[in-house]
C-alpha positions in Angstrom: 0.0 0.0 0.0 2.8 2.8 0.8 5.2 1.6 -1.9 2.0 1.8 -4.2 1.7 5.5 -3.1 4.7 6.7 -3.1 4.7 5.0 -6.8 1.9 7.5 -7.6 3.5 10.7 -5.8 6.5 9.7 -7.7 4.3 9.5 -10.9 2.7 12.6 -10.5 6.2 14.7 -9.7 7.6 13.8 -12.3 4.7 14.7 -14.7 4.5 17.9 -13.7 8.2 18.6 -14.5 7.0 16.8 -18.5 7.8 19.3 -21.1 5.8 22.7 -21.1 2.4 22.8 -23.0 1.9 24.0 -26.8 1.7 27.5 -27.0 -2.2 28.3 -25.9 -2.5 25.2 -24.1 -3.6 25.7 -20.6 -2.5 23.6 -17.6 -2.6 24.5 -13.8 0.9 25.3 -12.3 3.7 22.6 -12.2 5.3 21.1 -9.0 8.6 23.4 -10.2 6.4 26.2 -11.0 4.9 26.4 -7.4 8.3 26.0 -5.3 10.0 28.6 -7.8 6.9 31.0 -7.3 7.5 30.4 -3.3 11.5 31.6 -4.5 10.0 34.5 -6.3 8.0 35.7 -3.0 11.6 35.5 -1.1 13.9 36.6 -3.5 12.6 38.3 -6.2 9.2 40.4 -5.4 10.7 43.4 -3.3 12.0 44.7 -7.1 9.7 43.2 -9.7 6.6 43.4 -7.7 4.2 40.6 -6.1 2.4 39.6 -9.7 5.5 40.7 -11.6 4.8 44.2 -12.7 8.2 45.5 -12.1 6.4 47.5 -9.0 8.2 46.5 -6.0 9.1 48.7 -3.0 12.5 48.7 -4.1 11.4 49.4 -8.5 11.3 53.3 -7.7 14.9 53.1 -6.7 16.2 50.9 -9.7 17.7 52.4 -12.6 16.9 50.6 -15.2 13.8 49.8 -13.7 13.1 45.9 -13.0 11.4 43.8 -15.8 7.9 43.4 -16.4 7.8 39.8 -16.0 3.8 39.0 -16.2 5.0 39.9 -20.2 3.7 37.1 -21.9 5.6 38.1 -25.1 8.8 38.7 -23.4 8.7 35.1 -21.8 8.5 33.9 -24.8 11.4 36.0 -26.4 13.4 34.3 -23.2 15.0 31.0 -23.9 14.9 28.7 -20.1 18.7 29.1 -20.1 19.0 33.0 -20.8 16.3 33.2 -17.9 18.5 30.5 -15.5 21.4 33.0 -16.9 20.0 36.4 -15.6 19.1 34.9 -12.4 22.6 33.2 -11.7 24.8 36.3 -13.0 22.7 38.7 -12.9 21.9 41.6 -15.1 23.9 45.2 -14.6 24.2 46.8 -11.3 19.9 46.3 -10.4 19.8 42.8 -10.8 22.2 41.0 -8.4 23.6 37.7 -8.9 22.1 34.7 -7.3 24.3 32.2 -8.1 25.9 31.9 -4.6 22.4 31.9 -3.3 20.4 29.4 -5.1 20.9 25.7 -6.2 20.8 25.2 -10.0 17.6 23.3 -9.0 16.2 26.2 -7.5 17.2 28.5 -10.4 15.4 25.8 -12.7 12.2 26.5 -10.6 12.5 29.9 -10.1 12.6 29.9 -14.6 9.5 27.7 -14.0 7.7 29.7 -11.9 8.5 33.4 -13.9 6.9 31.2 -17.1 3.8 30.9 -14.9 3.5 34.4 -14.0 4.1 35.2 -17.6 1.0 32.8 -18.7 -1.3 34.4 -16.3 -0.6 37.5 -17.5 -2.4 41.0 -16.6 -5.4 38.8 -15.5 -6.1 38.6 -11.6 
């Protein structure tokens, strides 16, 4: 009974880390998608804002201001590794480097999770 479930949980993780959907398909967020959204809160929201507007506390003081990450079309300019890029080295003097901080793992879902906030948009 508990090998059969943790089988299943197994199953499941892994499908949620399965290639992202067509462009236009619809899914709900990923496993990856939801711990890189919990990085995002901790490490990334004071400059690019909660829903990624690029309207943190911290955006006013930011020259060039942060990226508009809820950009659907700009996520999809973005290659995974140019994102996993940014994030490691960082980008000019705004965007520190968080290569030190985070696990390549953790830089993987944090790329997940900004392709989620991209889907969703400008919608609530």
């Amino acid at each position: 009974m508990i090998r059969a479930l943790l089988l299943t949980v197994a199953l499941a993780s892994a499908a949620c880390r399965a290639a992202p959907p067509s462009p236009g398909q619809r899914s709900g967020p990923t496993v990856a998608g939801l711990e890189g959204a919990a990085l995002y809160a901790r490490y990334c929201t004071s400059c690019h804002g909660a829903q990624g507007g690029g309207d943190g506390v911290n955006a006013p003081n930011l020259d060039p201001r942060p990226r508009l990450h809820r950009d659907p079309a700009w996520s999809r300019s973005r290659s995974d590794s140019a994102l996993a890029a940014a994030i490691r080295d960082g980008r000019g003097r705004a965007m520190p480097r968080f290569g030190r901080t985070l696990k390549p793992h953790e830089i993987a879902d944090l790329v997940a999770g900004l392709r989620e906030i991209a889907e969703k948009g400008n919608r609530p």
